[in-house]
N, C-alpha and C positions, 0 to 999 in steps of 0.2 A: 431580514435579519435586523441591526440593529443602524444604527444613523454613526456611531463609532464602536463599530467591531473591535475588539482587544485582535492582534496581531495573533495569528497563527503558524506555524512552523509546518502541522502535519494536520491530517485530517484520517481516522478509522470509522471506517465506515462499514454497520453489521449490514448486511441486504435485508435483512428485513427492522426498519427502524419504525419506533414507535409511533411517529408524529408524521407517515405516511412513505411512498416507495420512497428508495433510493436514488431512484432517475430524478425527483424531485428534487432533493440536498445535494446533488450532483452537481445539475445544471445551475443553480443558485450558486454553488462553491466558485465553477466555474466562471460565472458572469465576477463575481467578486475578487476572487485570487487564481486569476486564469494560470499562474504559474504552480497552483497548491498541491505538493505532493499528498496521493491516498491511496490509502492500505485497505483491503476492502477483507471484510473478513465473517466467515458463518460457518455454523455448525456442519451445513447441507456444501457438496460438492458444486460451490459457484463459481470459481474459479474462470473455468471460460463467460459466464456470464458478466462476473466483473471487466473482466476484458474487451468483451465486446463495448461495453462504455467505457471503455479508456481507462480502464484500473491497472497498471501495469505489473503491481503488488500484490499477493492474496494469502491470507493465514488463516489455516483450515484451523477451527476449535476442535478439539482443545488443544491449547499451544502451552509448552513450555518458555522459560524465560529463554533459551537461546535461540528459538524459532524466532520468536517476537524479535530479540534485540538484532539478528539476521535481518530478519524481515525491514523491520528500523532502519537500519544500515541501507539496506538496498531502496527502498524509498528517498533515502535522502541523497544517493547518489547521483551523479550527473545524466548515467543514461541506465536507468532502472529499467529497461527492455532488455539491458545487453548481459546481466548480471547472472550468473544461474541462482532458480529459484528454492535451492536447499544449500545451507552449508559446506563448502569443499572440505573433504579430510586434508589435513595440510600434508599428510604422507605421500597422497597421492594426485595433489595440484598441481598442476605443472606450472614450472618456476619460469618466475621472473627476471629479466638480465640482473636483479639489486638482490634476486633472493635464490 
């Protein structure tokens, strides 16, 4: 990468990227911002795939804005494993002792 990186927040990652595999910009992500939350995301059913390298995030194309800003949200959350991975209907979430 670069000698001073611009600061990153998040990282989307398609599995198949132009400038070679994934496991590549992964592993690189990693050594650099071992704490970088990533969203891994493709048209094809990879989901377990991202997973298996540590993607704990996945957003099947084609995504609408509330998938995406869902998906956002749980990425940036503290334990993005524990989260479920589609939107709760609020009708039917079970409530919390404030709600």
């Amino acid at each position: 990468m670069v000698a001073d990186p611009p600061a990153v927040a998040l990282a989307i990652l398609d599995f198949h990227m132009p400038d070679g595999p994934v496991d590549d910009l992964l592993k690189r992500l990693r050594l650099e911002s071992p704490g970088l939350p990533v969203i891994g995301t493709s048209g094809a059913d990879r989901q377990s795939a991202f997973a298996e390298r540590g993607v704990a995030c996945f957003l099947a194309k084609p995504w609408g804005i509330s998938e995406f800003i869902h998906t956002l949200e749980r990425a940036l959350s503290p334990n993005p494993h524990f989260l479920p991975s589609v939107p709760l209907d609020p009708r039917t979430a079970p409530r919390t002792p404030s709600g």
